[in-house]
Every structure is written in structure tokens, then in C-alpha cells.
N, C-alpha and C positions, 0 to 999 in steps of 0.2 A: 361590540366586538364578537364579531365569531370565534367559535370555539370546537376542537376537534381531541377524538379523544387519545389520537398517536398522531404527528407531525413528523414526518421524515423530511429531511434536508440533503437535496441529491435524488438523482432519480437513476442513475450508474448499478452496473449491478449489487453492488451492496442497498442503494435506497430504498429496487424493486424486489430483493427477494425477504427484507427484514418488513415489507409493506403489504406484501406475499401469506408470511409468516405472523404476523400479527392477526390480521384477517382470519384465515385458519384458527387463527386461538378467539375466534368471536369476537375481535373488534370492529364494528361497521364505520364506523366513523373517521376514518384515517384520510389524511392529506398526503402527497409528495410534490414537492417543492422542486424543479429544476429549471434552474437558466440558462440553458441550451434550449436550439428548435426541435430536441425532440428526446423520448427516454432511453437509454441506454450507457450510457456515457462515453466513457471513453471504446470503448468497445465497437462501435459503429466504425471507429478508422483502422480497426485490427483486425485486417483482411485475410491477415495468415489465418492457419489449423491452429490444432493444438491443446483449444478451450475444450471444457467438458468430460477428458475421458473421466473423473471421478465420482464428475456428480450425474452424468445424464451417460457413461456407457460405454461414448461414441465420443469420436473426433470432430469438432467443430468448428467455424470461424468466428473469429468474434459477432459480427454484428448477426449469425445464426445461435449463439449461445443467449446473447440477448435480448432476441426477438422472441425464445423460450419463456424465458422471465416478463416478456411484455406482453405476450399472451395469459400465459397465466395474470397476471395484474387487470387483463380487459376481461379476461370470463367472471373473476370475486368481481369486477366494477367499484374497483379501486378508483377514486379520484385523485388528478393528478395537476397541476397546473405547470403551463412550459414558458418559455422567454420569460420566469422569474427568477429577480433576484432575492436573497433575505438577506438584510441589510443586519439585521441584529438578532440576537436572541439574547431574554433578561434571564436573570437567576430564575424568579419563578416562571418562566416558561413561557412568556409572551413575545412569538416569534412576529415581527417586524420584515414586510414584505413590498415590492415595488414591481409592479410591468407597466405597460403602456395602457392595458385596459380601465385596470381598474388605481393605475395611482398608488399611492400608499397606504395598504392596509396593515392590520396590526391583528392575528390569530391567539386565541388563548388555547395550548396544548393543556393536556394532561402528561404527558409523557411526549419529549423528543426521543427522536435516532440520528444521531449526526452520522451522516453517509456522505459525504463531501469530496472522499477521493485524496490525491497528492497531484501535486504540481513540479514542473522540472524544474532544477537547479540551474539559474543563466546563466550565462558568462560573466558578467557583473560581479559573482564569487568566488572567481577563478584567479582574478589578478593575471591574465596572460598579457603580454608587453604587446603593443603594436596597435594600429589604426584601426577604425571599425569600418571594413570597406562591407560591400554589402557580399550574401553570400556564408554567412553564420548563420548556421541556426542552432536551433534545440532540434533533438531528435525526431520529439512529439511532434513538431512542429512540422520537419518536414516530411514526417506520416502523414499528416493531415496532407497538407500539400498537395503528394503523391496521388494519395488513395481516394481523397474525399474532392480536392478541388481541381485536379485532374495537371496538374502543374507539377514539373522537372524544374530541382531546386539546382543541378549541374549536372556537368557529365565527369568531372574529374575530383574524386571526394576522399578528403579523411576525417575520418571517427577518432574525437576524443573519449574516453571511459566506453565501458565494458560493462553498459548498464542489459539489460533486457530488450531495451527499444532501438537502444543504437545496434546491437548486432542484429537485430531483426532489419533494423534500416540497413544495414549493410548487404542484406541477400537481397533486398527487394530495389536499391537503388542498382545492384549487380542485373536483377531482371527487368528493370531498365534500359538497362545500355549503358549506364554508366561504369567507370571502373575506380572501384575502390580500392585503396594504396594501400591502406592500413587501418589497423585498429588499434590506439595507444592507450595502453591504463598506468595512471601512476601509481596503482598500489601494486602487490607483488602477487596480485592474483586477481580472477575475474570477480566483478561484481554481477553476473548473471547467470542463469543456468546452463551448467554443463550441456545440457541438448542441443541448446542455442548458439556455442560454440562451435559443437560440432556440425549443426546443420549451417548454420548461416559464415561460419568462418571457413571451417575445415572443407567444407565438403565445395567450396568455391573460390579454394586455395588463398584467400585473403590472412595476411601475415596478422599476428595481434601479439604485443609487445606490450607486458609487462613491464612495471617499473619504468615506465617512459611518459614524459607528457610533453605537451606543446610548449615551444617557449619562445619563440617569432611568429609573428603572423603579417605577414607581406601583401601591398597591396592596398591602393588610398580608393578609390574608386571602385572595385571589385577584387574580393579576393583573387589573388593569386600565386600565394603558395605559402607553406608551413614549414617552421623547423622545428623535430622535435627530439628528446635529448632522453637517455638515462638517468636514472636519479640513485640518489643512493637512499639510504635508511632514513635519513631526514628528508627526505623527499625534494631535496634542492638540485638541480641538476648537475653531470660529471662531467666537467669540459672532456675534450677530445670525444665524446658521442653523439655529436650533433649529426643529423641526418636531414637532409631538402627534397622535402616534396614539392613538386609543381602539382597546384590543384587550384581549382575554383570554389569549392565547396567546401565547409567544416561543420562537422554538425559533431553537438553536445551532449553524452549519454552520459554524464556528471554526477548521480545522484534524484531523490526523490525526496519531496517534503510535503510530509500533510497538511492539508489545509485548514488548519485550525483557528485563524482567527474569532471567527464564531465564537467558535469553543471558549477563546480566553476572555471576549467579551461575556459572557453567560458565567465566569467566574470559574472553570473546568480548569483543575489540576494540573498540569501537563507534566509529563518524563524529558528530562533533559537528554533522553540516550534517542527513542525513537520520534521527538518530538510529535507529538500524539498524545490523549488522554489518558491518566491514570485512571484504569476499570478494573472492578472487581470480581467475582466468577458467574454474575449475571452482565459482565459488560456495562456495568452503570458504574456513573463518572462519582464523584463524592457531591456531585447536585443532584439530590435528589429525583427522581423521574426525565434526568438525560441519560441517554445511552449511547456509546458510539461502535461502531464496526466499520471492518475495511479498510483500506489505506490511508480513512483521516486515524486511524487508530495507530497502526502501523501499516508500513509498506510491505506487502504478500508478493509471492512469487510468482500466486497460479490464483486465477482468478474461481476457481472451484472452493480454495478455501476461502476467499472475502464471501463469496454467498453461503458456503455455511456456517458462518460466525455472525452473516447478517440476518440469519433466520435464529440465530441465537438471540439475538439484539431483538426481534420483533417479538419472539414467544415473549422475552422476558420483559420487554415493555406492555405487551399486552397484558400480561397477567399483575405486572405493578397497577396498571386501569382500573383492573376488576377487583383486586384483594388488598391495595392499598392506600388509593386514590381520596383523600377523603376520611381516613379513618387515621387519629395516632399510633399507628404502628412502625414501631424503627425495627432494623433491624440487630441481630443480637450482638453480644457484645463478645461473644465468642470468634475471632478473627486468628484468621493463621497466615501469615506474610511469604510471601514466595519470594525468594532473593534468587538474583543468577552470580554469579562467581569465575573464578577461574575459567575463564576462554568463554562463557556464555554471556554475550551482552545483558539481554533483558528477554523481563519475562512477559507474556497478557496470559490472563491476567496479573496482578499482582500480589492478591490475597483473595483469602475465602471467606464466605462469611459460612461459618461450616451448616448452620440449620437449614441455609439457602440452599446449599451445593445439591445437583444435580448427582444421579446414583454413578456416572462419569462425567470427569473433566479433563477434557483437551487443554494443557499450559503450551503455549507456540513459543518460540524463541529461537536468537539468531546468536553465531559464534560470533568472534571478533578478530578471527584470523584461518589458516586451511590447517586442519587437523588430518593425520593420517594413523589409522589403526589405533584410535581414544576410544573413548567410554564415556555416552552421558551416563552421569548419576546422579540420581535423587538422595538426599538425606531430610530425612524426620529428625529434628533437633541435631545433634551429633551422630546420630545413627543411619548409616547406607541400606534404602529398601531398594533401590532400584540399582543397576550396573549394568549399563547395555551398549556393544560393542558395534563400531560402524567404522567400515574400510575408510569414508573420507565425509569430511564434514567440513563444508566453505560458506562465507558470510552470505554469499549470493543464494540462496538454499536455506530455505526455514526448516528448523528442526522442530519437535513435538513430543511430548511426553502426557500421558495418559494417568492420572489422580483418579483412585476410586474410594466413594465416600465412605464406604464400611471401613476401610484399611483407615482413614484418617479417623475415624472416630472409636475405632478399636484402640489405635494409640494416647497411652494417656500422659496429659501434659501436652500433647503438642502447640507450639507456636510457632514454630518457624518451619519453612518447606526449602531446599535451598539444589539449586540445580548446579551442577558445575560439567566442565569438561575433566577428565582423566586420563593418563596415559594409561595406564594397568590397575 
């Protein structure tokens, strides 16, 4: 059995910059693992701007932000293998692999990086009434389409959810030739970022309707046309607001789920809230020498923060290689828990191990409804160090808060870190 002293899983921008990142910290020996024809991941079909201004300056397109990262990966002479899949990963770290060349091999890590990505929400979850004419898709699905296989999924489209990709597909089906009717979200506010609204909604007059979801779908042989309704609080629709659209097209920006399976076979923790791995403030799962980053972690907004949280994941798997691979060393018993609360869903990490921690820690976390004119606050046990005041804060929008380790360790007794939302 071959043996490598970092395996990353994924070759998407999280796999190459935590692959990147390792390497830098002197590890020669790294694998990346992807079953696509080639590395980048998703990013190769996100044609738009946009990527880049934080980490690289400049405005970029996707598959120019990660041809960044694929360079840097070919100058270290990172090795990588492509059209694989990993079939398994065990508790101790024996990642189980399959392509066409070589059959099924079986790799012994010292250290993984689950870099995996998220996958759309189908229809199948949705429970919408009506026939499966052709003519549905997922969002993703018909970016790909578009952009990579050079195919026009309609000309007459409405977007379910208010995800990221659906209003991106909204402008880009508009520069098409197609005309898009609508954008319906059944929650009472957008699942995407406000820029994306504004550029891809606003600025190409396309209506987007809140509290409204699909709830006919017409059409046995191809689609042809939607009705979709109000809802109220329970999210069940309000007679008398039903509205017909004539369309051929419906595409699904529903949501995003990580791809974890891996992860639960290898025996990884998981958060019921982001479904995603519970990591600590090196990013490592409660399996010893796994780490995860990116959107098998959580789902990110802006792809500048999955790369720097996956060069977070690479340092800190490197340096697990060199300083504890091999040796009985646990880590200390001294832990401090990070709770979210009132209006903050969840936190990554979700505890410290304090003698670990970093001289700063970036805690990321999402609201769980739109706040206007609150206050994230931090509290050390019962006591508020932090209170910090922000005109508007939406689920679609990751928020962040900054832990620095002299202030945790100045305080005595701490166990508990606990982030919440605040009105005043």
C-alpha cells in the first residue's frame, strides 16, 4: 500500500489551496484526489467576475481565479490524480480509490483534508405537485450546460430560490436571449448575496418575490408553464395568490448540501445545522489527522474565504505530519466551546483547544433570519467582551468574528465562548 504524508479529497479550490498550503509548510509528499477531467472544480463553469477581490486584489472569473491556484500547485509539483473516484475513507486514514488505470487502489495518509465541495438540493426535496416533463433543472446544472457544454436549456425560464447560482443563472440565461419571468423564494428574504440581487435581478428588471414558491408544474412531455403562490408563516400557500407563468424552463437554486458522505464513513462528527463536520480551531474533525475545509465544511458565500480556511486546513495538517504523527501526543484537555444563540445559527469552528490556538482566530457564522441595526456580541462565560453594531445582517452573508489568544487566556476560568445576535 502506498502511503502519502497529506491526502486531500477534491481538487476544487479548497483541495488546491489546502495542497498549496501544506507544501509551503514542507510537506513533499501530498496526493490530491479528483473525479472530474480536470482541477478546479466547480469553478471552471463560473464564467462570471467577481472571484478574487480579497485574496488576489483584482476581479476575476472563476475558472481565472483557479487556474491561480493551478499554477501555483504545478510550480510546488504537487501531485494530483484526475477521473478518480475515493470510494472510502477508514477511521485510521486508509483512503480507498478507483479509475480506469489503475483499478482499485487503497492509499495509507498520515493526515487527510476533506475538500469535497456541496452539491444542489433536487427537486426530489421539494415535494412540488405535478409531472416530470423535461425541462427542470438545477441551477448548477444548467451553468454547466450554458457555459461548459455550450447548450440553451430554454428560452422562456423561471427560477425557483434565491440561491447564488440561480440569480447568477438568471442574468446569464437574460444574456442569452432568454427571458426570465421571475425569481420566487419561499423564505421572506434572499438566500444570496445582496450584489447578486442587485446585479443579476435589479439591474435587468427581473421581478423576485419573496415568500412565494412554486406549486403546479404543467406540462407531461415538456415543460410548459408554472404556478406559483404566496405563502404565509407556515410556508403553505394563500389561496387567492396564485400567479401563471407560461415557460418551458424551471431551474432550482433550493439550497446547498455538503458532501459528506466520506466524512460519515471515516466515522466524522457531523453538525445537524450546516450538515458538515464538527472542527476544532485547527479545523480537525474529532478523527484524529482528518481535517476538513470549504463547503464540505460549510457552505461560503465568496470563494476567497473557502481558500483561506483551506490553506488553514493544509498548514495545520502539515504541521499534525511533522509534530505529531507518530508520537503519543493528544491534545490538551483545556477546551473552550463556542456556542451560537439568539439569531446566530452556528459557529466553525466550535471550540478551542486553547494551547493550540493560533495568536488570531477567525469564528465564521451565519444568522438565521435579516437583522436590521443588531449587534454581534461575544460573551466569555456570562460576560460581553465584544458588541459590534451592523446596519444589516442576512442568512445569505456570512458573518465573522475575530478571537485573539492573549484575551482568552488573560481570562480566568474560561469555558464557554457564546456568540449571539442583539438588538442594543
Amino acid at each position: 500500500m502506498k502511503s502519502y504524508d497529506v491526502i486531500i479529497v477534491g481538487g476544487g479550490p479548497a483541495g488546491l489551496a489546502a495542497a498549496i498550503s501544506a507544501k509551503k509548510e514542507g510537506i513533499d509528499s501530498i496526493l490530491i484526489i479528483e473525479r472530474d477531467n480536470q482541477l478546479g472544480g466547480i469553478l471552471n463553469q463560473c464564467i462570471h467576475n467577481g472571484f478574487g477581490l480579497h485574496t488576489f486584489k483584482e476581479e476575476l472569473t472563476g475558472p481565472e481565479y483557479a487556474d491561480r491556484f493551478i499554477q501555483q500547485a504545478a510550480e510546488l509539483n504537487i501531485e494530483y490524480k484526475l477521473h478518480t473516484m475515493v470510494c472510502d475513507i477508514s477511521h485510521d486514514k486508509v483512503v480507498t480509490v478507483m479509475n480506469r488505470e489503475d483499478g482499485m487502489v487503497m492509499y495509507q495518509a498520515k493526515a487527510v483534508v476533506l475538500a469535497m465541495g456541496c452539491r444542489e438540493r433536487p427537486r426530489g426535496a421539494l415535494n412540488i405537485p405535478g409531472y416530470r416533463p423535461a425541462g427542470i433543472y438545477s441551477a448548477g446544472t444548467a451553468q454547466r450546460l450554458v457555459n461548459i457544454e455550450g447548450f440553451m436549456p430554454g428560452k422562456k425560464v423561471v427560477i425557483l430560490g434565491s440561491g447564488d447560482i440561480g440569480l447568477i443563472m438568471a442574468r446569464r440565461m437574460t444574456f442569452e436571449g432568454a427571458k426570465v419571468q421571475c425569481v420566487a423564494e419561499v423564505m421572506p428574504y434572499s438566500g444570496g448575496l445582496k450584489r447578486n440581487i442587485v446585479q443579476c435581478l435589479d439591474d435587468y428588471d427581473i421581478p423576485l418575490y419573496l415568500s412565494h414558491t412554486v406549486i403546479d408544474i404543467e406540462g407531461r412531455d415538456r415543460l410548459t408553464g408554472v404556478v406559483i403562490a404566496e405563502v404565509g408563516p407556515d410556508r403553505k400557500p394563500i389561496p387567492g395568490t396564485e400567479m401563471h407563468y407560461d415557460c418551458d424552463t424551471l431551474l432550482l437554486s433550493v439550497g446547498l448540501i455538503p458532501e459528506n458522505e466520506l466524512s460519515k464513513k471515516a466515522e466524522v462528527e457531523m453538525s445537524p445545522i450546516t450538515n458538515g463536520p464538527i472542527v476544532d480551531e485547527s479545523l480537525e474533525t474529532n478523527v484524529e489527522g482528518i481535517f476538513a475545509c470549504g463547503n464540505v465544511l460549510h457552505v461560503h458565500d465568496l470563494v476567497d474565504y473557502v481558500s483561506e480556511e483551506a490553506a488553514l486546513a493544509g498548514k495545520n495538517a502539515a504541521q499534525y505530519v511533522k509534530e505529531r504523527y507518530g508520537k503519543d501526543v493528544k491534545k490538551s484537555d483545556n477546551v473552550i466551546d463556542i456556542k451560537a444563540t439568539d439569531g446566530a445559527r452556528y459557529t466553525v469552528p466550535t471550540s478551542i483547544h486553547l494551547d493550540n490556538m493560533a495568536d488570531l482566530l477567525t469564528v465564521r457564522f451565519r444568522v438565521g433570519s435579516v437583522f436590521k441595526d443588531s449587534y454581534i456580541s461575544v460573551y466569555f462565560n456570562d460576560e460581553r467582551v465584544q458588541h459590534r453594531k451592523k446596519q444589516v445582517m442576512a442568512p445569505g452573508e456570512m458573518e465573522q468574528i475575530i478571537l485573539k489568544k492573549k484575551a482568552l487566556e488573560d481570562y480566568d476560568g474560561l469555558k464557554t465562548i457564546t456568540v449571539k445576535i442583539e438588538e442594543e
